[in-house]
N, C-alpha and C positions, 0 to 999 in steps of 0.2 A: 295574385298575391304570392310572394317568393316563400316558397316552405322551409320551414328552420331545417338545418342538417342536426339528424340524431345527433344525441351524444355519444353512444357506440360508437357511432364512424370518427367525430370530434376526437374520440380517446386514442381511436387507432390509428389519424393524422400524427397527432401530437406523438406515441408511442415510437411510430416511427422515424420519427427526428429523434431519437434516443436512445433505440434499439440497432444491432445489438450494441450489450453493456460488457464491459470485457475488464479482465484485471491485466495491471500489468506490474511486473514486478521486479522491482529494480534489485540486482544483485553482482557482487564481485568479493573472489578470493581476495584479492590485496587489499583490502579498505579495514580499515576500524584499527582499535589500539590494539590488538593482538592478531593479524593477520592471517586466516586457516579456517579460525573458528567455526566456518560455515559448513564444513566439512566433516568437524569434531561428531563424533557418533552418540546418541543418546538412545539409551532401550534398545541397540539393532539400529538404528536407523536416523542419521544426518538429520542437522538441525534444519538442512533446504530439505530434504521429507518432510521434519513434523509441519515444517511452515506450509509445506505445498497440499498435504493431508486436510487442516485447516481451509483454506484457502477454498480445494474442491468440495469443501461442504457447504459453497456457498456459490460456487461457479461451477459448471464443466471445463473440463478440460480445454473443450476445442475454444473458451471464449476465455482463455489462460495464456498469456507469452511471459518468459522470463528474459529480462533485457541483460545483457553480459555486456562486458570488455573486450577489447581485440587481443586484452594479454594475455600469454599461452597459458596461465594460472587459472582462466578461467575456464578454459577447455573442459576441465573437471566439471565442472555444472553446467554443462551443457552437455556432456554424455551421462547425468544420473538425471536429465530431463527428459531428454527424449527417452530412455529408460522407461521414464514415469507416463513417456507419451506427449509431453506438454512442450508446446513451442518453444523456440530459442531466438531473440534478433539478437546482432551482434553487434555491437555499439561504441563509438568513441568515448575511449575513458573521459574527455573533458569535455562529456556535454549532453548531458543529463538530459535536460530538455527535448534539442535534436531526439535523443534515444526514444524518448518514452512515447515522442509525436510521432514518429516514423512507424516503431514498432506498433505500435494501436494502429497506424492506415496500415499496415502491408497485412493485418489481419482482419481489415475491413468491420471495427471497430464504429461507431457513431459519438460513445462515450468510454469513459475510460476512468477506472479508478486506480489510483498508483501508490502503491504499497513498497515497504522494505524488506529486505533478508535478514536485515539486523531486528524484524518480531518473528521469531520462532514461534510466539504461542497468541497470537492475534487472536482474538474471540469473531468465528464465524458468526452468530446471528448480530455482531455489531457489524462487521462486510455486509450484511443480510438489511440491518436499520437504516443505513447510511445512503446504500444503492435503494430501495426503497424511499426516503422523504428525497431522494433528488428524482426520482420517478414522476412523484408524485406532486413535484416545483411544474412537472413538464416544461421545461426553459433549459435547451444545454449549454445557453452562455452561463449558468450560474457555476457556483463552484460552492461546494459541500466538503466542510472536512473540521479533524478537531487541531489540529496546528496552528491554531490562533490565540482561543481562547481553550489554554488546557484545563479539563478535569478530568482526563483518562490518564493513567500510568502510562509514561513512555515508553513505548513497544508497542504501542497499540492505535499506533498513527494509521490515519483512514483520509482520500482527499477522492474527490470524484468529481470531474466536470465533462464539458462535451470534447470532441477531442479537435473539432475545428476553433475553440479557446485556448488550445496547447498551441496551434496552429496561429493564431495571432498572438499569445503571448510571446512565441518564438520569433516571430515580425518584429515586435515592440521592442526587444532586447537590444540596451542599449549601450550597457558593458556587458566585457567576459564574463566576470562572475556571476551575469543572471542565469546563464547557463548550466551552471552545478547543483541545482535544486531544484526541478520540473515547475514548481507551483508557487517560485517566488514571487514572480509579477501578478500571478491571483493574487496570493493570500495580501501583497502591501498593497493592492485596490490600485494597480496601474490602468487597470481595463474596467473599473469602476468597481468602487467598495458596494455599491448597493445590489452587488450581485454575487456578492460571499457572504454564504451560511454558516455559521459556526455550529459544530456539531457539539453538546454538552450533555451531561448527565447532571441528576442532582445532589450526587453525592462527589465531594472533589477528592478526586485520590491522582492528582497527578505528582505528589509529592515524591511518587514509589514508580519504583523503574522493574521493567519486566524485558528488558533489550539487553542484545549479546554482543558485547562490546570488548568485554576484559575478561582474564581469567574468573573474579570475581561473580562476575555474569555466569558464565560458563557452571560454573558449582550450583551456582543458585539452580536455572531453568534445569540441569539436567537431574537435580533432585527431585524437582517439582514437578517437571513430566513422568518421573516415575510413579509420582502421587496421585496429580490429577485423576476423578473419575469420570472428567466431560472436559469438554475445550472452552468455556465460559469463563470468562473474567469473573462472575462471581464464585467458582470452584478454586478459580486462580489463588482469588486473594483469602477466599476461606484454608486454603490447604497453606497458602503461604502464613498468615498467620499462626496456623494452629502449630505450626512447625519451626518456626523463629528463620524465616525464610526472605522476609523482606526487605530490601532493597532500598533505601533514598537516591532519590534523582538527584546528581548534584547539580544540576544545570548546563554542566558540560558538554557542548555541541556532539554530536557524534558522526562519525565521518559517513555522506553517502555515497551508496552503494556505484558510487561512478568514477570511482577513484578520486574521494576528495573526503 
């Protein structure tokens, strides 16, 4: 009679099709309505510090790339990276996708969660919940994220799938423009809707923007990171309240990190 394989070993099959998990992080000087911003200094230190600060409380480094442009604007963030230690791929401004597929294989990635530079203040144990229940899906065709159905404040966009899913979503593309937003053929269920999770909380606060877009941004976060006494979205929006800090989303697209 054939003996069941542990489930020890079952977890570290599965584990493996999944591991490692790696961020990757779309970013560029030229993009959004006031162009620089990324740059702009808060407390001592650049709004791509406090995002990248964030970020390694949730990753290491070595399982960290920041995706740039070939524009010489972006050169800048690519020398306060390596700086910081953390990789750099260098990527065609129009084509997002290509970027964020490449850069997750040449780091030998399995999955891949794709974040922006326009959330300076992204809450690390929601990187930490997100990468976790897609662990725990064990399946890397699925795709985890809250850009569907929003109840997080914008800036706090989160999406994670396997990174041979980038790899056929990138095949599937069938106009130009699918190319400028990594996870558009996920999230509109071109490679099947029954395999997009919507990330959601119970309390909907996607009404309230926490992203660095405009000078208007810019005033907000660099008040509030002088406030904050932790990187949680719930200190976020406690310190933003108590301070007449907050923000309304108007809905208005905001440009990514890929020159668009």
């Amino acid at each position: 009679m054939k003996q069941a394989t542990p489930s020890w070993l079952r977890n570290v099959v599965v584990r493996s099709r999944l591991e490692p998990v790696g961020a990757v992080i779309q970013a560029s000087m030229v993009t959004g309505t006031v162009p620089g911003l990324l740059a702009e200094k808060v407390c001592g230190k650049s709004y791509l510090e406090k995002l990248l600060e964030r970020v390694l409380v949730a990753f290491d480094r070595s399982h960290c790339v920041v995706v740039i442009t070939e524009l010489w604007e972006d050169r800048l963030i690519e020398r306060a990276c390596l700086d910081l230690g953390v990789p750099v791929y260098v990527g065609d401004r129009d084509d997002a996708l290509g970027n964020c597929m490449r850069a997750a294989r040449r780091q030998c990635f399995r999955s891949v969660m794709i974040l922006r530079s326009d959330c300076p203040v992204i809450d690390p144990m929601l990187l930490k919940r997100v990468r976790n229940e897609y662990l725990q899906r064990g399946d890397p065709t699925y795709y985890f994220g809250n850009r569907r159905q929003r109840t997080y404040p914008a800036g706090m966009e989160v999406e994670i799938t396997g990174v041979d899913r980038l790899v056929e979503a990138y095949l599937a593309v069938s106009k130009y423009s699918d190319v400028f937003d990594p996870t558009t053929l996920l999230r509109r269920g071109d490679l099947g809707d029954d395999r997009v999770i919507d990330v959601v909380q119970l309390a909907d606060q996607s009404q309230w923007r926490f992203c660095l877009d405009t000078w208007q941004d810019h005033e907000q976060l660099s008040k509030l990171l002088g406030l904050v006494q932790d990187h949680s979205l719930e200190e976020l929006m406690r310190v933003a309240q108590a301070n007449g800090l907050l923000l309304r989303e108007t809905g208005s697209s905001r440009a990514l990190a890929q020159g668009h």
